[in-house]
Biopython code that builds the backbone (N, CA, C, O; Angstrom):
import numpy as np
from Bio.PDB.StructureBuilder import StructureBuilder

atoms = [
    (1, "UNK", "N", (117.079, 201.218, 136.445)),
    (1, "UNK", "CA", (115.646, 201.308, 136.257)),
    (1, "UNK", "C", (115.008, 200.032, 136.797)),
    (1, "UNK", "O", (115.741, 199.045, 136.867)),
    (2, "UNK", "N", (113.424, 199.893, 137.283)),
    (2, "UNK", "CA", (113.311, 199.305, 138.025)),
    (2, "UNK", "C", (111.901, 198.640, 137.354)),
    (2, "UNK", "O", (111.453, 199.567, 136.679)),
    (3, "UNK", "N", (110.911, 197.388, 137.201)),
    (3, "UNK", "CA", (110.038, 197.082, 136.384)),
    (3, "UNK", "C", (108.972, 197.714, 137.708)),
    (3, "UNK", "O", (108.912, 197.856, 138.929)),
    (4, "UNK", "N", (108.091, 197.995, 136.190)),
    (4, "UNK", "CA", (107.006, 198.789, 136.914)),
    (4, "UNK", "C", (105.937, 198.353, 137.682)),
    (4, "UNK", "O", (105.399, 197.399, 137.120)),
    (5, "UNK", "N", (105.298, 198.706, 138.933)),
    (5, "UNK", "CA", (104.689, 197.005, 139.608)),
    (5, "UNK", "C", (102.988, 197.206, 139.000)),
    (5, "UNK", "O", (102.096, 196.538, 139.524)),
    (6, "UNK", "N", (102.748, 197.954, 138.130)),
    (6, "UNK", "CA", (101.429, 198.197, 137.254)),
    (6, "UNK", "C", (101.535, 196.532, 136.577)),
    (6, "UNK", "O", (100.558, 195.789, 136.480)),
    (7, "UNK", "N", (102.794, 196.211, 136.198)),
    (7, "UNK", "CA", (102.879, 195.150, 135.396)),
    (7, "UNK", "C", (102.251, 193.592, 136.314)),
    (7, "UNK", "O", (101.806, 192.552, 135.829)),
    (8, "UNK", "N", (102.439, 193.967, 137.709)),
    (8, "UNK", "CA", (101.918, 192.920, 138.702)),
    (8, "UNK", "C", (100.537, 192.231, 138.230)),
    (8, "UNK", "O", (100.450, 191.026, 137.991)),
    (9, "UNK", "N", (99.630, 193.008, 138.141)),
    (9, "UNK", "CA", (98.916, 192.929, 137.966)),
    (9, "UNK", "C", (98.117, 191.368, 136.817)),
    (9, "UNK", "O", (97.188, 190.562, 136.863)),
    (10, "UNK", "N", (99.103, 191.704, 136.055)),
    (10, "UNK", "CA", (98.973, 190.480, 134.952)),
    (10, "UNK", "C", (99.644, 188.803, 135.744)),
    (10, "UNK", "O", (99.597, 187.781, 135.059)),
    (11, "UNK", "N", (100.046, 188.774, 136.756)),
    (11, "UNK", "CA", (100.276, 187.185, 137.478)),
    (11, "UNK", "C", (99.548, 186.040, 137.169)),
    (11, "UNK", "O", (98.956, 185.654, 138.177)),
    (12, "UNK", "N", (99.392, 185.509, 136.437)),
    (12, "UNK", "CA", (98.125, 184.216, 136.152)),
    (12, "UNK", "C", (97.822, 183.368, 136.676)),
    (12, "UNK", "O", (98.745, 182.554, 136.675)),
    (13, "UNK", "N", (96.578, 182.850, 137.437)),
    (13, "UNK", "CA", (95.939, 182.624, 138.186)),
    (13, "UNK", "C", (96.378, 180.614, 137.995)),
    (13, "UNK", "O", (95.913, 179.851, 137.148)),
    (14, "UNK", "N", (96.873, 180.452, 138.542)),
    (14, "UNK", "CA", (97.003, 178.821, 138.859)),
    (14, "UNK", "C", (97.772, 178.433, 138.328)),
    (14, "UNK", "O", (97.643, 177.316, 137.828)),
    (15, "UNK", "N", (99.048, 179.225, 138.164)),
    (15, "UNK", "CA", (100.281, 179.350, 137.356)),
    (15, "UNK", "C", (101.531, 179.120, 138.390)),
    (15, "UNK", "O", (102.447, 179.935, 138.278)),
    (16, "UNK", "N", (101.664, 178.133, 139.352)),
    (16, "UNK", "CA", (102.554, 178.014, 140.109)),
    (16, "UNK", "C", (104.016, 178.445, 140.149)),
    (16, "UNK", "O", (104.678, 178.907, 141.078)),
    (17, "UNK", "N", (104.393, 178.119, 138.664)),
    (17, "UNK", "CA", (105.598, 178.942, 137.955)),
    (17, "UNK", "C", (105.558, 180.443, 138.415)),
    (17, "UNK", "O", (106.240, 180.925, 139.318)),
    (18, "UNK", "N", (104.795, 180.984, 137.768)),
    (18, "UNK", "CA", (104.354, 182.781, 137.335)),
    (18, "UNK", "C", (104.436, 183.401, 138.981)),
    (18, "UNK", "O", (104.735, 184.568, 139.239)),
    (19, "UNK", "N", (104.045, 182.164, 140.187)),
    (19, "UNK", "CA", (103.984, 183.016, 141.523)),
    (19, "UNK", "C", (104.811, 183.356, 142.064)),
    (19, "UNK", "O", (105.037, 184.419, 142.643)),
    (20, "UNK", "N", (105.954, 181.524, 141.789)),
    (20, "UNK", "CA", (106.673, 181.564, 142.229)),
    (20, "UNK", "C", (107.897, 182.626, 142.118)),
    (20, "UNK", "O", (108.652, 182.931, 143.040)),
    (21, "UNK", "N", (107.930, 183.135, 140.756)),
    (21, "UNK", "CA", (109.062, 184.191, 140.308)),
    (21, "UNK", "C", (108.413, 184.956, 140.191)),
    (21, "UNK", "O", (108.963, 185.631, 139.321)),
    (22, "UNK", "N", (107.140, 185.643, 140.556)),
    (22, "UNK", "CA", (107.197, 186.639, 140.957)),
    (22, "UNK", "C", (107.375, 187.258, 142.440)),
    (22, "UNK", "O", (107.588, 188.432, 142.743)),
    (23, "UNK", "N", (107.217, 186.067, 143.320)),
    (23, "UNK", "CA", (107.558, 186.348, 144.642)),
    (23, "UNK", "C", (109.411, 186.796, 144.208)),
    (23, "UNK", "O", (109.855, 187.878, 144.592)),
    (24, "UNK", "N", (109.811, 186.353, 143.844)),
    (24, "UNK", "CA", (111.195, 186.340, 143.453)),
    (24, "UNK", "C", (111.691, 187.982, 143.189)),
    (24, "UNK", "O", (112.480, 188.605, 143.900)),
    (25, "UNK", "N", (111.287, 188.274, 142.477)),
    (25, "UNK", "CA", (110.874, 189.496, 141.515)),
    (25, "UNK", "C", (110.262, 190.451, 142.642)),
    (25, "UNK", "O", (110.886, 191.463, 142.959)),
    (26, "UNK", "N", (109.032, 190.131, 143.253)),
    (26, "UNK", "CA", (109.109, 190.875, 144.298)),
    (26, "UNK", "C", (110.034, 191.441, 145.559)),
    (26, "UNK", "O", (110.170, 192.600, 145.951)),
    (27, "UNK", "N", (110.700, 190.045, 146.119)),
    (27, "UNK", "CA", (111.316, 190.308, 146.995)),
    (27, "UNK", "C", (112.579, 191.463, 146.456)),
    (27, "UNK", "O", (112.978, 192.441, 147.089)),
    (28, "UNK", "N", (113.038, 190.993, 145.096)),
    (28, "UNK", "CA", (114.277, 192.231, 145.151)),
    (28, "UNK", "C", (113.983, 193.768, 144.743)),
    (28, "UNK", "O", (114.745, 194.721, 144.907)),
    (29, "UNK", "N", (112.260, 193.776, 143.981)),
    (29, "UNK", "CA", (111.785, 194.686, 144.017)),
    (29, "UNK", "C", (111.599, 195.924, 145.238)),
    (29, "UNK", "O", (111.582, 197.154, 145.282)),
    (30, "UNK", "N", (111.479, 194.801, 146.151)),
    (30, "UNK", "CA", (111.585, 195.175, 147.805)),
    (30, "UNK", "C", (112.487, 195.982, 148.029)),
    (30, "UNK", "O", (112.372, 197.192, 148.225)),
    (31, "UNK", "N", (113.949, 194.992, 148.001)),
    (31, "UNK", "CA", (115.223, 195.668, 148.327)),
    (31, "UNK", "C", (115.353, 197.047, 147.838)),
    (31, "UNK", "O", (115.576, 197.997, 148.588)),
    (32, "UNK", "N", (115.192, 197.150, 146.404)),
    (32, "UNK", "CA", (115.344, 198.149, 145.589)),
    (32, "UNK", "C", (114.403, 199.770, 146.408)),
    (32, "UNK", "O", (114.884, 200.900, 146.489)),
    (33, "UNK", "N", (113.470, 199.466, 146.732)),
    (33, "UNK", "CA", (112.571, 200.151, 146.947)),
    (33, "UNK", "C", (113.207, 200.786, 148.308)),
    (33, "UNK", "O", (113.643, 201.935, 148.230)),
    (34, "UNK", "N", (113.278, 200.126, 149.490)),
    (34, "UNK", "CA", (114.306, 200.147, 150.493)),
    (34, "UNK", "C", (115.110, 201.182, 150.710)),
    (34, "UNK", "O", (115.114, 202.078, 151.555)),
    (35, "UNK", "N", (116.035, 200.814, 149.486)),
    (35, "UNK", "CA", (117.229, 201.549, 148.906)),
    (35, "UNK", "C", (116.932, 202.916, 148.925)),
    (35, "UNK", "O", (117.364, 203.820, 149.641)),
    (36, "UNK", "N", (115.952, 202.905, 147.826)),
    (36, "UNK", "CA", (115.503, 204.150, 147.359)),
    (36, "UNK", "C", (114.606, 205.259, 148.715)),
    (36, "UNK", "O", (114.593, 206.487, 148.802)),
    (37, "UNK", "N", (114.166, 204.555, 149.314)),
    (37, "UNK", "CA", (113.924, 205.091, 150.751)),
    (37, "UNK", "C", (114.642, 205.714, 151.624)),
    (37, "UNK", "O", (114.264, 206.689, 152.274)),
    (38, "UNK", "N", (115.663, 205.209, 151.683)),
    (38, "UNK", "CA", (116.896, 205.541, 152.679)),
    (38, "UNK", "C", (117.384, 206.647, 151.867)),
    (38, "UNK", "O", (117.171, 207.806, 152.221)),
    (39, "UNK", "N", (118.246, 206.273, 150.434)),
    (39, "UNK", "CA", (118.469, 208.058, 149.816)),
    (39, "UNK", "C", (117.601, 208.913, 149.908)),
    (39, "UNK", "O", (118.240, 209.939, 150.142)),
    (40, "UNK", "N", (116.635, 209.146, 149.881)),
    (40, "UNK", "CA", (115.624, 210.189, 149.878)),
    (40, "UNK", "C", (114.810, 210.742, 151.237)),
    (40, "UNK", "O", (114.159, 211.781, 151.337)),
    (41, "UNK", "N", (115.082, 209.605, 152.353)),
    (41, "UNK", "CA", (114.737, 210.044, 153.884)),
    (41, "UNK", "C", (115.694, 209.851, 155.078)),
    (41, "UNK", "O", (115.654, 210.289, 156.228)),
    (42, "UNK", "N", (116.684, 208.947, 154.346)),
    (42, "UNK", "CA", (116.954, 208.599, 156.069)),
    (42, "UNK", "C", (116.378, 207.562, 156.320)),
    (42, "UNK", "O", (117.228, 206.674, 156.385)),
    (43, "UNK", "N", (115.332, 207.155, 156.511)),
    (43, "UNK", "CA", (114.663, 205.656, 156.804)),
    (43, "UNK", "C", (115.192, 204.209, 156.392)),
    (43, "UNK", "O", (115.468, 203.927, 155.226)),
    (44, "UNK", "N", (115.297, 203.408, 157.349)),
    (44, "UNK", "CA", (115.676, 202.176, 157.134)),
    (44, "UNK", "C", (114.482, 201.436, 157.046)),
    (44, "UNK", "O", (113.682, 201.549, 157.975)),
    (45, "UNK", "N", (114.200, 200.648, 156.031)),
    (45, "UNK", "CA", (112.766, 199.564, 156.414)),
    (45, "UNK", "C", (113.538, 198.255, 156.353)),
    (45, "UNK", "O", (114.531, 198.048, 155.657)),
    (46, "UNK", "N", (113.024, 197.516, 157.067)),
    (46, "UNK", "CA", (113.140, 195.975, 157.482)),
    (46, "UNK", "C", (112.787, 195.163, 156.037)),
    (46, "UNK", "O", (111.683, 195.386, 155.540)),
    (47, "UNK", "N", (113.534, 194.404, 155.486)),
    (47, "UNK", "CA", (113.027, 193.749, 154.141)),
    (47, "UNK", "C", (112.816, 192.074, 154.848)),
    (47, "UNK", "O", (113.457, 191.463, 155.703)),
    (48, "UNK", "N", (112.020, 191.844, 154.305)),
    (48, "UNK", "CA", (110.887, 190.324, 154.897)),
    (48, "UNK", "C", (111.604, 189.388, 153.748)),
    (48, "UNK", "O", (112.052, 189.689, 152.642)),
    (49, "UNK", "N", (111.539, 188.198, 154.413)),
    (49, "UNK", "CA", (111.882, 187.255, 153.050)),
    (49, "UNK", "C", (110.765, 187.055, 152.455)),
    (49, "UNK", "O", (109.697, 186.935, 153.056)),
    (50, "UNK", "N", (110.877, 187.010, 151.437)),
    (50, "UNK", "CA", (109.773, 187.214, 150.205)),
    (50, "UNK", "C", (109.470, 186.508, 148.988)),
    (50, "UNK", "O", (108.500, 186.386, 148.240)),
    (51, "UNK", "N", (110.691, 186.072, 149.062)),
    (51, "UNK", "CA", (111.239, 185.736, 147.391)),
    (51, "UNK", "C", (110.693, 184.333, 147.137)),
    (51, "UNK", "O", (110.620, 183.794, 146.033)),
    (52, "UNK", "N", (110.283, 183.764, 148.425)),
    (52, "UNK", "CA", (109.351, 182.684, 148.186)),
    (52, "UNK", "C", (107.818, 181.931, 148.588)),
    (52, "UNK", "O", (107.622, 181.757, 149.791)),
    (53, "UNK", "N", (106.988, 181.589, 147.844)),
    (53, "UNK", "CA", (105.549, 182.027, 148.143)),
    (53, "UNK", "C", (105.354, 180.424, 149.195)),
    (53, "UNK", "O", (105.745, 179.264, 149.065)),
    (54, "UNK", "N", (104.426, 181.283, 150.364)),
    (54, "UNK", "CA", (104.476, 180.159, 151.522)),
    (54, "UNK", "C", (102.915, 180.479, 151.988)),
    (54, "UNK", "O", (102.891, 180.672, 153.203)),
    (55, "UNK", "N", (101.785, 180.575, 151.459)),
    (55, "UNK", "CA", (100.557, 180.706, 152.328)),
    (55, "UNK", "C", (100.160, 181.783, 152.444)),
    (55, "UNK", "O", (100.013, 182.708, 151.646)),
    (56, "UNK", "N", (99.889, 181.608, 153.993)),
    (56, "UNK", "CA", (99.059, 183.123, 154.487)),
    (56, "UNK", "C", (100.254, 183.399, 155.469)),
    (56, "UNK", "O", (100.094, 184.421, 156.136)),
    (57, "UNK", "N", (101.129, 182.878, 155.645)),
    (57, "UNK", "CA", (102.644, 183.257, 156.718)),
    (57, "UNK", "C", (103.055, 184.418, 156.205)),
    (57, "UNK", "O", (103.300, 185.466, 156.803)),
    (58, "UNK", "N", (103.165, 183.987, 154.160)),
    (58, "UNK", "CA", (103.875, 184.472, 153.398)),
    (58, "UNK", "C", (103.136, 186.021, 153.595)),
    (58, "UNK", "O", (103.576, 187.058, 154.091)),
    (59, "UNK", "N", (101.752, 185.672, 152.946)),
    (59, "UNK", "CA", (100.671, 187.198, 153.003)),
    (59, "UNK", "C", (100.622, 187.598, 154.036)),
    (59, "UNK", "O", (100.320, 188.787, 153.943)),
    (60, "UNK", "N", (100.770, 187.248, 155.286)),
    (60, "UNK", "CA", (101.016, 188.207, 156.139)),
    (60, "UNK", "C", (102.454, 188.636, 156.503)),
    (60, "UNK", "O", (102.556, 189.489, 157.384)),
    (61, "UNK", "N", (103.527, 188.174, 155.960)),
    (61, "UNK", "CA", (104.744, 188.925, 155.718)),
    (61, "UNK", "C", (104.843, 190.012, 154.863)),
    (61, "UNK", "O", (105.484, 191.058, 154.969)),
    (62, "UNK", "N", (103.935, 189.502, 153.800)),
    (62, "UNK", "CA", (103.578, 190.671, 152.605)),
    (62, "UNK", "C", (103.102, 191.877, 153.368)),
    (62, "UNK", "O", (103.625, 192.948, 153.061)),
    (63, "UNK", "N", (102.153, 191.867, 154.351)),
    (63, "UNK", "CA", (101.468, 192.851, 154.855)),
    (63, "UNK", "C", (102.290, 193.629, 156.098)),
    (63, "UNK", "O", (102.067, 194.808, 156.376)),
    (64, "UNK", "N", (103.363, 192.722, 156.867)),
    (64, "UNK", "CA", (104.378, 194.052, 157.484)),
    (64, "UNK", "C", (105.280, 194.750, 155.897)),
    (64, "UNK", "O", (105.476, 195.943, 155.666)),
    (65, "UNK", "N", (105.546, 193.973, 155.322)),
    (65, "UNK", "CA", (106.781, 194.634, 154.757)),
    (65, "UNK", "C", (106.024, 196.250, 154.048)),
    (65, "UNK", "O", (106.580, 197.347, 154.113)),
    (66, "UNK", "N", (104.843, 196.013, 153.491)),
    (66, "UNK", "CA", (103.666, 196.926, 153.336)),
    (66, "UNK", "C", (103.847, 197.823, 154.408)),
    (66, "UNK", "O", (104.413, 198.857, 154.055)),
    (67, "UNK", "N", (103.570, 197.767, 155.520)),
    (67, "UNK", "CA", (103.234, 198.746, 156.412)),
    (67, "UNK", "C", (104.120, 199.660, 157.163)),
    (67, "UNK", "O", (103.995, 200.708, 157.798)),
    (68, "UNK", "N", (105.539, 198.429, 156.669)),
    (68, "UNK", "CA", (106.812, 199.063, 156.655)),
    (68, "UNK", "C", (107.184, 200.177, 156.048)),
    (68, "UNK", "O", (107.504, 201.251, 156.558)),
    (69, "UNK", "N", (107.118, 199.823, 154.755)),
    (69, "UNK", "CA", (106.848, 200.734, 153.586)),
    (69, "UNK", "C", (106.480, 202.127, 153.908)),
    (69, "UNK", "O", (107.221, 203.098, 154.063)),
    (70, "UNK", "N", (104.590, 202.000, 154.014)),
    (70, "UNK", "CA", (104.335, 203.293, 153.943)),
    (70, "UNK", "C", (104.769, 204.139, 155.566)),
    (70, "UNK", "O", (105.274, 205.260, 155.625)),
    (71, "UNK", "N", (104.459, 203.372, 156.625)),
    (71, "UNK", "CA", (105.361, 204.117, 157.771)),
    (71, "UNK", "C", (106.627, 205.006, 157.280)),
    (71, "UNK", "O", (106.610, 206.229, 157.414)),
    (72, "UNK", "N", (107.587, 204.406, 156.777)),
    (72, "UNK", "CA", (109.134, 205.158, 156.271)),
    (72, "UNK", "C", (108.787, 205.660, 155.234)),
    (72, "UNK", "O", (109.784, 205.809, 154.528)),
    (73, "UNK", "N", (107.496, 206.164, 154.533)),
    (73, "UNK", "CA", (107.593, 206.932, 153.834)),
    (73, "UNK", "C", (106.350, 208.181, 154.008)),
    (73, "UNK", "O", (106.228, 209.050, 153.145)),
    (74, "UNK", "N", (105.502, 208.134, 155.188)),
    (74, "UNK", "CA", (104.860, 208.940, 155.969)),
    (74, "UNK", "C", (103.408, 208.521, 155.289)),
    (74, "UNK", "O", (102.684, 209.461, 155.620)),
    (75, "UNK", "N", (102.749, 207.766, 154.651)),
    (75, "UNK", "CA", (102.039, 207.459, 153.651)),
    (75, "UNK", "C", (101.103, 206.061, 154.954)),
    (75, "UNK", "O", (101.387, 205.017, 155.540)),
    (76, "UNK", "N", (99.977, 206.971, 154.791)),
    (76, "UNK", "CA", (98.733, 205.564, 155.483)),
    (76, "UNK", "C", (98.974, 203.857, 155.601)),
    (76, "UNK", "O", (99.606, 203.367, 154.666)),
    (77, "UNK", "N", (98.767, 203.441, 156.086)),
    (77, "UNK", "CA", (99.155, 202.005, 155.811)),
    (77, "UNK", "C", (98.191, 201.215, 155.121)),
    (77, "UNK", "O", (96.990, 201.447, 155.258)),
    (78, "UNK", "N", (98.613, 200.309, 154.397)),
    (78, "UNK", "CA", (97.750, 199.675, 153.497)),
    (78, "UNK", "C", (96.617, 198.706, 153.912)),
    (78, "UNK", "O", (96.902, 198.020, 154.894)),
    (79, "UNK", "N", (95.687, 198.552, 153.505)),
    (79, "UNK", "CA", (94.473, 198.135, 154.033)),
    (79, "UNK", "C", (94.574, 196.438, 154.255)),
    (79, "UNK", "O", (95.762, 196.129, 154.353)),
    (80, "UNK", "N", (93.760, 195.372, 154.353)),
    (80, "UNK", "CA", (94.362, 193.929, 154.680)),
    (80, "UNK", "C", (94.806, 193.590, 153.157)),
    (80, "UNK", "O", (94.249, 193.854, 152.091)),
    (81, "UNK", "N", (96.196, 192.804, 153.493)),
    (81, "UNK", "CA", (96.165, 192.421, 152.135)),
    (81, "UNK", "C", (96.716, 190.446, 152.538)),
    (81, "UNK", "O", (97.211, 189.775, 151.633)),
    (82, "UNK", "N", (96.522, 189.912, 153.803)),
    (82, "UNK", "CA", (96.663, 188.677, 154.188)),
    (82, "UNK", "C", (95.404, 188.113, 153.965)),
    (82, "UNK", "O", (95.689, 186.937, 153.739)),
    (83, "UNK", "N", (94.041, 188.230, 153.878)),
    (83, "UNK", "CA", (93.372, 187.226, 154.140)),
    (83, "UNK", "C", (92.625, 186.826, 152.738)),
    (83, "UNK", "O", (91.436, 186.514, 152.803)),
    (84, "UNK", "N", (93.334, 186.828, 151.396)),
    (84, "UNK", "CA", (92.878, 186.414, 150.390)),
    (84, "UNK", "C", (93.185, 185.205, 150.339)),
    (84, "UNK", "O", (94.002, 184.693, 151.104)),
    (85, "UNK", "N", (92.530, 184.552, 149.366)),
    (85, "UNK", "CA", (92.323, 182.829, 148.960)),
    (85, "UNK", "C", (93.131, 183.026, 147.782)),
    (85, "UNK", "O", (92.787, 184.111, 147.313)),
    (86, "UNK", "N", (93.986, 182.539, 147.114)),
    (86, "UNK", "CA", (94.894, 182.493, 146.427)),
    (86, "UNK", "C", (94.286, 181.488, 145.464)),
    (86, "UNK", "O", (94.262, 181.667, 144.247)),
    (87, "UNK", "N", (93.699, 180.202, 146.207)),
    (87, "UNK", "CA", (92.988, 179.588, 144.989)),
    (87, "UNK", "C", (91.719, 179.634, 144.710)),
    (87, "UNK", "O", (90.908, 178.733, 144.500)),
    (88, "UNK", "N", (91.607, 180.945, 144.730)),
    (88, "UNK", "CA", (89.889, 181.737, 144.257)),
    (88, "UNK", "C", (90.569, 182.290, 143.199)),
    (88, "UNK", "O", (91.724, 182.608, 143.479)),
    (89, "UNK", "N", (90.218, 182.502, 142.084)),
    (89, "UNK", "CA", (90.724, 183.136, 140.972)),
    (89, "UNK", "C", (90.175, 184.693, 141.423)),
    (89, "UNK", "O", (90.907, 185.601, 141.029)),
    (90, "UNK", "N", (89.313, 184.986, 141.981)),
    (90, "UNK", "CA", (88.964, 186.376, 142.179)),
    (90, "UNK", "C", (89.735, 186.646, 142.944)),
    (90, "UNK", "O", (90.632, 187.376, 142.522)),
    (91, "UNK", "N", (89.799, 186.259, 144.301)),
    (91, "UNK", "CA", (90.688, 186.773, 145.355)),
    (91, "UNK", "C", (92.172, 186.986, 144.913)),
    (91, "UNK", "O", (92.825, 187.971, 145.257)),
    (92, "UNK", "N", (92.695, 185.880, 144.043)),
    (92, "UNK", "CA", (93.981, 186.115, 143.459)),
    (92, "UNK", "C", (94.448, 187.606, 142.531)),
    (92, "UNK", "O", (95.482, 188.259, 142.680)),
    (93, "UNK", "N", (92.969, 187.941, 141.263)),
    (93, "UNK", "CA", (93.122, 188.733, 140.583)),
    (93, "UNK", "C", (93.266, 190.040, 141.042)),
    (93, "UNK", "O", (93.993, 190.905, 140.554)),
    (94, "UNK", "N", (92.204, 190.177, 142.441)),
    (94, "UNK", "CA", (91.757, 191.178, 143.323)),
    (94, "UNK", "C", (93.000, 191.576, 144.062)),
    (94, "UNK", "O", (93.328, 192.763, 144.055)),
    (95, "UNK", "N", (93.908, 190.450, 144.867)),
    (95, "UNK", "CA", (95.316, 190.754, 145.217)),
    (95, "UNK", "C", (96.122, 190.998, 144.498)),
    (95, "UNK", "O", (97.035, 191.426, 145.204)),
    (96, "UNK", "N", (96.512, 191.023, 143.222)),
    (96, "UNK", "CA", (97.251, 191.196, 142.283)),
    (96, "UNK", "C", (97.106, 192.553, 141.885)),
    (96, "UNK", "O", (98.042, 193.352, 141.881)),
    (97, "UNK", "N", (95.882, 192.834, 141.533)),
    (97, "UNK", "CA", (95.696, 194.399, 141.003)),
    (97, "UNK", "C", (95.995, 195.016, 142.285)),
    (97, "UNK", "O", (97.065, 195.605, 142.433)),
    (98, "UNK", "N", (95.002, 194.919, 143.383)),
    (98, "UNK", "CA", (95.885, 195.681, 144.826)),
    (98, "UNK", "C", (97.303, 196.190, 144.984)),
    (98, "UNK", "O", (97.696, 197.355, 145.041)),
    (99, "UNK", "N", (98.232, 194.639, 145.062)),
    (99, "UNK", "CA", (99.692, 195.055, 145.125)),
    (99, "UNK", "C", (100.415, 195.624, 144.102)),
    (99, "UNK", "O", (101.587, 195.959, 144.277)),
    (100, "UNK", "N", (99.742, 195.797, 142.863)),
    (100, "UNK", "CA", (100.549, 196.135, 142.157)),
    (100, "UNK", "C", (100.324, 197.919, 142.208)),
    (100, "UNK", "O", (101.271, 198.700, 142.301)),
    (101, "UNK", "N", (98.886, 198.331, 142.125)),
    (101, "UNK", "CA", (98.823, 199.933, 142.612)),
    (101, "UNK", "C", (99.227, 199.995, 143.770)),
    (101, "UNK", "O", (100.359, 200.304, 143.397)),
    (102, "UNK", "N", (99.339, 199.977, 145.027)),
    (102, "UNK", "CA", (99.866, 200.142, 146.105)),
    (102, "UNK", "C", (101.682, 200.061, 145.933)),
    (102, "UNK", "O", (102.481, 200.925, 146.291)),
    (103, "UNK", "N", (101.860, 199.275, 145.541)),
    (103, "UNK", "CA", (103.429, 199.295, 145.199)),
    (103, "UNK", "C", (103.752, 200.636, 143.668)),
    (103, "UNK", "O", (104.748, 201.309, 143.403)),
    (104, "UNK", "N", (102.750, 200.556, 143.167)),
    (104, "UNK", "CA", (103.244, 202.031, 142.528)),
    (104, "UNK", "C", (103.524, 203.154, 142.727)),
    (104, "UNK", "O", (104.387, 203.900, 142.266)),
    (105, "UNK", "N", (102.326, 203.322, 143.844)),
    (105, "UNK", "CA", (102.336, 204.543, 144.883)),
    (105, "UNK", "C", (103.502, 204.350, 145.680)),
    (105, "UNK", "O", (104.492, 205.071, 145.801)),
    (106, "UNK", "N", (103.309, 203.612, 146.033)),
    (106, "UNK", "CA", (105.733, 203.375, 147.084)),
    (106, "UNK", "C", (106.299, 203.950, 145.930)),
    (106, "UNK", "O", (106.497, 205.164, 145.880)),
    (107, "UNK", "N", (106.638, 203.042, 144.803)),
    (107, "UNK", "CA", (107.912, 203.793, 144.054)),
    (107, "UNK", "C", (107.516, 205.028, 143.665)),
    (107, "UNK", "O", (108.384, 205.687, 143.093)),
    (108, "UNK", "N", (106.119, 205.691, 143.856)),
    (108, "UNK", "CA", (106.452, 207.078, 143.362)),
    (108, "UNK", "C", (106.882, 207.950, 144.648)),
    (108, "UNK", "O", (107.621, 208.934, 144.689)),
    (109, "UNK", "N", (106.347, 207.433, 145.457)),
    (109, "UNK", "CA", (106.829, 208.437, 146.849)),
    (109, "UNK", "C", (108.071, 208.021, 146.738)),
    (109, "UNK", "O", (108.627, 208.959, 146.165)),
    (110, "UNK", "N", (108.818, 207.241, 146.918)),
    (110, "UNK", "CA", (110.316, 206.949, 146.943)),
    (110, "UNK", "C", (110.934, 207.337, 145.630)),
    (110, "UNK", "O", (112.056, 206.834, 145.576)),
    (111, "UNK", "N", (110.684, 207.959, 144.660)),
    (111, "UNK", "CA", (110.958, 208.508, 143.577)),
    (111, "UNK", "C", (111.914, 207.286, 142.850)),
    (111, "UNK", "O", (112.715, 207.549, 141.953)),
    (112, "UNK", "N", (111.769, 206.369, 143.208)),
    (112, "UNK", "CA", (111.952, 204.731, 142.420)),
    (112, "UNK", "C", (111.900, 204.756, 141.315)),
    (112, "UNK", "O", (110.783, 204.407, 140.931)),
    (113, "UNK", "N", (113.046, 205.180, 139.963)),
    (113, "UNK", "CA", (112.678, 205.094, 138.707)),
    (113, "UNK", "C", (112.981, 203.968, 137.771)),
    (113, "UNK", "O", (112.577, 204.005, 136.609)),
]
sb = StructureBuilder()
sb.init_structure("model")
sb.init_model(0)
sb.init_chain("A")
sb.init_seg("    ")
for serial, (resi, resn, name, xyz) in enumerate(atoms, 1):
    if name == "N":
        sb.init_residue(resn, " ", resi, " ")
    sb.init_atom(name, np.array(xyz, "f"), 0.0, 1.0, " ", f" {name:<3s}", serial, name[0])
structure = sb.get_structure()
């Protein structure tokens, strides 16, 4: 079983700790997801290093591995998710709730339980 990425959402805003493991948390969330892709299509997606938070390099790694995603799973590609300010508390909260519904919708198409 796999944590649910609804839970993303809660990341706290200037919490250097909280980003850092959740990039962590993300990245194997990744793998997992991947996984679950390939049993259910055939599709291979490319997994990005992730697991550690680096800028806008990082957010725009965030945004292939995204587009990766919904490509191998026939699903629209996700809208920008690189050009937020991380130390805007809005832009942070605003990216947080984003990735975490968008990554729900992956594990449900990938039937990710």
């Amino acid at each position: 079983m796999t944590v649910s990425p609804t839970l993303w959402a809660g990341v706290p805003f200037g919490n250097f700790t909280a980003l850092t493991d959740w990039a962590g948390t993300y990245e194997l969330w990744c793998r997992d997801l991947a996984q679950a892709i390939f049993a259910k299509n055939g599709k291979t997606v490319r997994i990005y290093p992730l697991g550690t938070y680096g800028g806008k390099d990082w957010l725009q790694a965030v945004q292939q591995q995204n587009v990766e995603f919904a490509v191998a799973l026939g699903l629209a590609p996700p809208g920008d998710l690189a050009s937020y300010d991380f130390r805007d508390a809005s832009d942070f909260a605003s990216w947080f709730f984003l990735i975490s519904q968008l990554s729900e919708g992956f594990r449900v198409a990938a039937g990710l339980l």
